[in-house]
DRENLO-319680 format. One record per residue (C-alpha): residue number from 1; chain; x, z, y. Coordinates in nm, 3 decimals, padded with zeros to 5 digits. Layout:
<sebas>
<seba NUM; 'A'; <X; Z; Y>>
...
</sebas>
This chain:
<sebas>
<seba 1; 'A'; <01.170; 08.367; 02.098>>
<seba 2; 'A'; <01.470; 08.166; 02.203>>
<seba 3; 'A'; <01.553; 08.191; 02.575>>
<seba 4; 'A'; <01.611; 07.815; 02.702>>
<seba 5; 'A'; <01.854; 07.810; 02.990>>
<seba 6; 'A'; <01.959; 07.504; 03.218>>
<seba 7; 'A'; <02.263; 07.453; 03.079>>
<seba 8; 'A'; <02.068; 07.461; 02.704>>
<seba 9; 'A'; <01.910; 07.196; 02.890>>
<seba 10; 'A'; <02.142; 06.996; 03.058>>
<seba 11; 'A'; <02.379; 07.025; 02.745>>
<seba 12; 'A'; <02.118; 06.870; 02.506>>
<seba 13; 'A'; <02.070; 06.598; 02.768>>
<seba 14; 'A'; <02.450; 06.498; 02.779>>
<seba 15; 'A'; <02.483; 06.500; 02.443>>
<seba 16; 'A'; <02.169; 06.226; 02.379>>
<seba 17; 'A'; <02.249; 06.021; 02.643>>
<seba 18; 'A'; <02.628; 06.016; 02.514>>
<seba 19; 'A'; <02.504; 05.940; 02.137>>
<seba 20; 'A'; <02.242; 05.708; 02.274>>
<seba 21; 'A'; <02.547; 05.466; 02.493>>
<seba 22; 'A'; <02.767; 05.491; 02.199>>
<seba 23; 'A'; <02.473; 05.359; 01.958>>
<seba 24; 'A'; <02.398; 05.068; 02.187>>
<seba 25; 'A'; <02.753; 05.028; 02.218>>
<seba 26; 'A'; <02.808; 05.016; 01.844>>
<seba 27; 'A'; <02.468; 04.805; 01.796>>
<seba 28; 'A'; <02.594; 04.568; 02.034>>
<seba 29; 'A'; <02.928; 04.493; 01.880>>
<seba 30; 'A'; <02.769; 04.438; 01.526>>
<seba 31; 'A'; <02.487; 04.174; 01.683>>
<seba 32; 'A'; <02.744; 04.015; 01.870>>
<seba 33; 'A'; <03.012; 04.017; 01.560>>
<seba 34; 'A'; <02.746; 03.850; 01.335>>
<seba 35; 'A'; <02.675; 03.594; 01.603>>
<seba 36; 'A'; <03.018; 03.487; 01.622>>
<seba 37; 'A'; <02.995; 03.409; 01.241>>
<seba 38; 'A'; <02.661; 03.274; 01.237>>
<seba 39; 'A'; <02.710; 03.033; 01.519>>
<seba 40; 'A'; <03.065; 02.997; 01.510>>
<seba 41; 'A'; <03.104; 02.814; 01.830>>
<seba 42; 'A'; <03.507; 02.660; 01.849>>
<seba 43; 'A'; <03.461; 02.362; 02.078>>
<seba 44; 'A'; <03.653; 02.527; 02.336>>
<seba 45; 'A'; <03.912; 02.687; 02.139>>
<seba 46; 'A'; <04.010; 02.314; 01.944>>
<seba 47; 'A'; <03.984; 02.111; 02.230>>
<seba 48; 'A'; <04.197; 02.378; 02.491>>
<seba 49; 'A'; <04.401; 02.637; 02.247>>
<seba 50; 'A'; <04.651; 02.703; 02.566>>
<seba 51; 'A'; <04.380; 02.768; 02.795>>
<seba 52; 'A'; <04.143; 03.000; 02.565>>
<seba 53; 'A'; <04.489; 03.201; 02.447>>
<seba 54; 'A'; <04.554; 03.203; 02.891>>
<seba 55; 'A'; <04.252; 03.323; 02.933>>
<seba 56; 'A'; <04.241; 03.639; 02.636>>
<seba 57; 'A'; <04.560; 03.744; 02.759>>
<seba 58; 'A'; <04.454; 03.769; 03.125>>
<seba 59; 'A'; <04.122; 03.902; 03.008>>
<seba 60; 'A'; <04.276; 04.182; 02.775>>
<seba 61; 'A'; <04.550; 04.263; 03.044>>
<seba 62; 'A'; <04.362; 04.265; 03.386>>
<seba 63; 'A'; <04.111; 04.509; 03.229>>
<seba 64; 'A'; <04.344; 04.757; 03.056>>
<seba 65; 'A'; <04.655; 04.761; 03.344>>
<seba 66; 'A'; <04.396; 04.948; 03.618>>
<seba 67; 'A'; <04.418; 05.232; 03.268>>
<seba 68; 'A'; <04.853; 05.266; 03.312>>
<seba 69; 'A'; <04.818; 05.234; 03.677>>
<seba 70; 'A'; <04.585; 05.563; 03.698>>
<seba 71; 'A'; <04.758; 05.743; 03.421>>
<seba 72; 'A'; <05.109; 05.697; 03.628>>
<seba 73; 'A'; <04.936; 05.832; 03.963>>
<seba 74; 'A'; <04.797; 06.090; 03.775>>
<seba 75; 'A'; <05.116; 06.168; 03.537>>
<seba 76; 'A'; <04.928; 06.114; 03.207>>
<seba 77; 'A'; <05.026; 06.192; 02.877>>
<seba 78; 'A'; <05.235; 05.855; 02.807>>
<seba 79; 'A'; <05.185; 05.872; 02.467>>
<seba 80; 'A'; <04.779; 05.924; 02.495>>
<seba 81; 'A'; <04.820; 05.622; 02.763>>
<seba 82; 'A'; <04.943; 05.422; 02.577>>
<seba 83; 'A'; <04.703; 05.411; 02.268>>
<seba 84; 'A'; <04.429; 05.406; 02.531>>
<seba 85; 'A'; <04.574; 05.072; 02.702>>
<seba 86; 'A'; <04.616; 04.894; 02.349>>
<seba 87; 'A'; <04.283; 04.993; 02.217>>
<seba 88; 'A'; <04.079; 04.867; 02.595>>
<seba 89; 'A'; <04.350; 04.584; 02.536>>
<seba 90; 'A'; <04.203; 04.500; 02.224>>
<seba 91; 'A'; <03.828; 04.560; 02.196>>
<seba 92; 'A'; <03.852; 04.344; 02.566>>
<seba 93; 'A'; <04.003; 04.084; 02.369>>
<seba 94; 'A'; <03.780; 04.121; 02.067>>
<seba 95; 'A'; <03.466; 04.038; 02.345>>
<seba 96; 'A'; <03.604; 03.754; 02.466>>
<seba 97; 'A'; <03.666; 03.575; 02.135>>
<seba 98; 'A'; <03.296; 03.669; 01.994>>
<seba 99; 'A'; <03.140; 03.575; 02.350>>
<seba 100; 'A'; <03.335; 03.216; 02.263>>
<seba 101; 'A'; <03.266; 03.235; 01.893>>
<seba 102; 'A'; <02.897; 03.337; 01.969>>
<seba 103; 'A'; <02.819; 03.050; 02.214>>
<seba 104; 'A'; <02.745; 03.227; 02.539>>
<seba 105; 'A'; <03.001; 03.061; 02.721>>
<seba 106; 'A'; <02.934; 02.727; 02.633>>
<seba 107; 'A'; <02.508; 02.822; 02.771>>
<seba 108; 'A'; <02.716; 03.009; 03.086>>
<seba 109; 'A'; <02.961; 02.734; 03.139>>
<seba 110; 'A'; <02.854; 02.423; 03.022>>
<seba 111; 'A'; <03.076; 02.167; 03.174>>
<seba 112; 'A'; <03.339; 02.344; 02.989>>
<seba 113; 'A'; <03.163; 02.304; 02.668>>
<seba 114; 'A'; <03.173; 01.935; 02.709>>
<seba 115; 'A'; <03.521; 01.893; 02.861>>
</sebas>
C-alpha cells in the first residue's frame, strides 16, 4: 500500500493546474490564430498602417520592459533576460495583430472600425 503524503498531494496538484493553464493557454492561441485567418479583419491596419505599427510597438514594449527592469534589480542572468524580453516581446505582439486580424477590436472599439 502506497503511503500518500501532502506533498504527494500538493505536488500532483501543481503539476495539473500547471498542465491545465498551459493547455488553455495553447488552446487559446490556436482558436484565436484560426480566427485571424477566418475573419481576417484589416480595416484598421489599411486605413491607419502608422498608427496600428504605433500601437504593436508600444504594446510589445510596455509589457516586456517591467521583465529587464526586474531582472536588473535583481541582477539576472543577462543572457536568460534577454531571450525572455524578446519572446514576451513577441507573443505580446503576436496578440495584438490576431485580436486586430480576428475582429475583436473593431466589436470593442467601433468608432475606430469606421474611422
Amino acid at each position: 500500500m502506497a503511503i500518500i503524503t501532502v506533498n504527494n498531494i500538493s505536488d500532483s496538484i501543481y503539476q495539473f493546474i500547471k498542465y491545465a493553464v498551459i493547455l488553455g493557454i495553447s488552446l487559446s492561441f490556436i482558436v484565436l490564430t484560426a480566427t485571424s485567418v477566418l475573419v481576417h479583419d484589416t480595416g484598421y491596419i489599411t486605413k491607419h498602417p502608422k498608427f496600428f505599427l504605433s500601437e504593436t510597438l508600444m504594446m510589445g514594449l510596455l509589457t516586456s520592459i517591467p521583465v529587464l527592469y526586474i531582472s536588473f534589480l535583481r541582477n539576472g542572468n543577462k543572457k536568460e533576460t534577454a531571450q525572455e524580453f524578446g519572446l514576451l516581446f513577441f507573443k505580446i505582439i503576436f496578440l495584438h495583430i490576431t485580436f486586430q486580424l480576428s475582429g475583436i477590436y473593431s466589436v470593442l472599439f467601433p468608432e475606430s472600425a469606421t474611422m
